[in-house]
C-alpha positions as CSV (number, residue, x, y, z in Angstrom):
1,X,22.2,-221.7,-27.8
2,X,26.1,-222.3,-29.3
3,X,28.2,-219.6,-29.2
4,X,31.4,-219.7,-31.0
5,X,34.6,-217.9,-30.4
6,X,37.2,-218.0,-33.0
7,X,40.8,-216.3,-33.3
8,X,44.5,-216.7,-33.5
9,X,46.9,-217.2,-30.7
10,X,47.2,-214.5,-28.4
11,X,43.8,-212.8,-30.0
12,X,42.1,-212.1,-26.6
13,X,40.0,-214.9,-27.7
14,X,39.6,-216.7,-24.1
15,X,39.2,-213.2,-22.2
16,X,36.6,-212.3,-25.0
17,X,34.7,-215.6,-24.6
18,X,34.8,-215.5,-20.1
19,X,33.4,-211.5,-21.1
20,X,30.4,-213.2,-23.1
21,X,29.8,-215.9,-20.1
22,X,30.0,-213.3,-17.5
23,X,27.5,-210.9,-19.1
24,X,24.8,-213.6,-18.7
25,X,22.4,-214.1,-16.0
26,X,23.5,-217.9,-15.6
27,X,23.6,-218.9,-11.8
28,X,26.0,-222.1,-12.9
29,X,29.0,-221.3,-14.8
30,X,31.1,-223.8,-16.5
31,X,34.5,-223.6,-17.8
32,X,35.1,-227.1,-19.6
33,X,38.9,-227.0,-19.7
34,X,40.2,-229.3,-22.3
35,X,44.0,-228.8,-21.7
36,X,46.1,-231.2,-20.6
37,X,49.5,-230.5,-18.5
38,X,52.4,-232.5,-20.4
39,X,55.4,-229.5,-20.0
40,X,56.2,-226.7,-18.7
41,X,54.4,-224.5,-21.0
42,X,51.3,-226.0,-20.6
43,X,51.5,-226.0,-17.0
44,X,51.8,-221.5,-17.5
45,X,49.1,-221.4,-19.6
46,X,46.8,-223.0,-17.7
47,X,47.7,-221.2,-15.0
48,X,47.4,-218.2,-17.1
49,X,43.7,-218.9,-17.5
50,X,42.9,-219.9,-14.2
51,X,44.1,-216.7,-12.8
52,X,42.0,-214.9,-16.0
53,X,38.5,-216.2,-14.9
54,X,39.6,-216.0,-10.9
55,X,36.6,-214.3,-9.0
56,X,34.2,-214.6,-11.8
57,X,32.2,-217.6,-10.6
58,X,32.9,-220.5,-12.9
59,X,32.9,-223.8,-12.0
60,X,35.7,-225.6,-13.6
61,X,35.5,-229.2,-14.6
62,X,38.6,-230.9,-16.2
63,X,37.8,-232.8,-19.9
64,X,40.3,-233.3,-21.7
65,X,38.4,-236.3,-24.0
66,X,34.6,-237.2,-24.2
67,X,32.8,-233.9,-23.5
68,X,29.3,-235.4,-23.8
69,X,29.8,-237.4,-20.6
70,X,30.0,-233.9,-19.0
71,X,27.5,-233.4,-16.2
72,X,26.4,-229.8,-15.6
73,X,23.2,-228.1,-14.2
74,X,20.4,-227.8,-17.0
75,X,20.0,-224.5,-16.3
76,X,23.5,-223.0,-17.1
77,X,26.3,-221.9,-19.2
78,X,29.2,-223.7,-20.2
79,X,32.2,-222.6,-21.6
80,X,34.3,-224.8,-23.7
81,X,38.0,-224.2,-23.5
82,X,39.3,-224.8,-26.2
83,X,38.5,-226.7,-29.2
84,X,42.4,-227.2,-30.7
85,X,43.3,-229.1,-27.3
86,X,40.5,-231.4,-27.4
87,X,40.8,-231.9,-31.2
88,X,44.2,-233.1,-30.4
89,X,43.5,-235.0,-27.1
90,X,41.2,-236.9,-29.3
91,X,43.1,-237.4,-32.3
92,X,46.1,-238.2,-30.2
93,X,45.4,-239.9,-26.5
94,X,46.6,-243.0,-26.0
95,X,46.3,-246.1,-28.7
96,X,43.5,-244.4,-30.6
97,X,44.4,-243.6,-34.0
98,X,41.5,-242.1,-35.5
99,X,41.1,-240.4,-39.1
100,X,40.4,-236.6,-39.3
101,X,36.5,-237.0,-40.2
102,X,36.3,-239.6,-37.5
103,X,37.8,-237.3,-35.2
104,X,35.5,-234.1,-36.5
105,X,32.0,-236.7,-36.6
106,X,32.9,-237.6,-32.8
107,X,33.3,-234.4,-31.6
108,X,30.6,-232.3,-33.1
109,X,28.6,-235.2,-31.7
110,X,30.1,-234.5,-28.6
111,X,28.8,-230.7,-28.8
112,X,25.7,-231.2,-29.8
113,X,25.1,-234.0,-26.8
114,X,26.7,-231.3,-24.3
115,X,24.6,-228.2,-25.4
116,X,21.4,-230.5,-24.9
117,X,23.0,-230.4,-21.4
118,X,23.2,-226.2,-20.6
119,X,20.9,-223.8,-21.9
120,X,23.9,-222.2,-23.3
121,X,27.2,-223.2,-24.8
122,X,30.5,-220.8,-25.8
123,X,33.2,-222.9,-27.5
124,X,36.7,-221.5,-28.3
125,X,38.3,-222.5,-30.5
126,X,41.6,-221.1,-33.0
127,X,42.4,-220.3,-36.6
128,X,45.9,-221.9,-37.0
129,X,45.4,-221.8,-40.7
130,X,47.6,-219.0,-41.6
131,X,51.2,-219.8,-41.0
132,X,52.2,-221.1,-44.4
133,X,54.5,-223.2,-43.1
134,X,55.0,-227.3,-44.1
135,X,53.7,-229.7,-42.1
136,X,54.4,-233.3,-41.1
137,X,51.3,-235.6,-42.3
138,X,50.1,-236.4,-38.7
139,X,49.8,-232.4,-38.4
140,X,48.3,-231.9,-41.5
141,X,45.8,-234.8,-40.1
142,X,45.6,-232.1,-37.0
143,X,44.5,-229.0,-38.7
144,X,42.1,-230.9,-41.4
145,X,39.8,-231.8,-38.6
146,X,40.3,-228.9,-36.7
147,X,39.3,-227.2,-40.0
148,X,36.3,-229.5,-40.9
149,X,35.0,-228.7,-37.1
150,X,35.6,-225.1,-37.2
151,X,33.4,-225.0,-40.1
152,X,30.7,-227.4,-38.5
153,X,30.7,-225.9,-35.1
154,X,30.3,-222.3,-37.5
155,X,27.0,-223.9,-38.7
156,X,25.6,-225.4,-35.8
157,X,26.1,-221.9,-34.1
158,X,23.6,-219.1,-33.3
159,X,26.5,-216.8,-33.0
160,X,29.9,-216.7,-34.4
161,X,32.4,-213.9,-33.6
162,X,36.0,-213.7,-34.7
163,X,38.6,-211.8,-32.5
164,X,41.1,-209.5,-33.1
165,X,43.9,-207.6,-31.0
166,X,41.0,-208.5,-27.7
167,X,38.1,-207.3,-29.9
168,X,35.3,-209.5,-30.8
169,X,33.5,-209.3,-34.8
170,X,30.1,-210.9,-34.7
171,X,30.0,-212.6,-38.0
């Protein structure tokens, strides 16, 4: 079962998506945290979320690239955390230069090899489509595959909910 979990920054998205997780019977629970530290910011916000799912039993596992060589319990849930940072880690990391469908085609392979893993998979994931503003082309590059696997992962789901202001809209 896919799960997905879409919303803008500072939605309540994350804390929405841990609430799904923890309201399951799963013994083993994964967060797959796809963040890399590269500044100062980084480094608060992932502190930010590993104080969020403190005491709630997950078992983190570091990914930043190549999520279907993840290796979890069969029997368990994984959270994906989150799908912009792993789009870009993918799109970006090291002397790869791949095109935005190559990018989308890789990953959504990726998901489908790692929910083959669990019995269950939530992926978060953001809507960074509404700014308006003008991009650089390596950006635009950015948010076309993040687009184009937004609106796969949307598809391959059994659930999709959007959130708002911390609260959750099953579509």
């Amino acid at each position: 079962m896919i799960t997905l979990v879409y919303g803008g920054s500072g939605s309540g998205k994350s804390a929405f998506a841990e609430d799904l997780v923890c309201k399951t019977n799963y013994q083993n629970r994964y967060y797959l945290a796809t963040m890399k530290s590269f500044d100062e910011e980084a480094d608060r916000r992932i502190e930010k979320h590993r104080k969020q799912r403190e005491g709630k039993g997950f078992i983190t596992i570091e990914q930043p690239t190549d999520i279907a060589n993840t290796i979890v319990d069969p029997d368990s849930i994984v959270l994906l955390e989150c799908m912009s940072n792993l789009v870009a880690n993918e799109m970006f990391a090291g002397e790869r230069n791949v095109s935005f469908t190559e990018c989308a085609d890789k990953i959504i392979d990726d998901v489908i090899a790692l929910s083959r893993k669990a019995t269950a998979l939530v992926i978060v994931s953001n809507n960074i489509f509404e700014g308006g503003v003008s991009y650089d082309e390596g950006t635009k590059e950015y948010m076309r595959a993040l687009g184009l696997i937004n609106e796969r992962l949307a598809k391959l789901s059994n659930e999709v909910y959007e959130v708002v202001v911390g609260i959750g809209i099953k579509l």
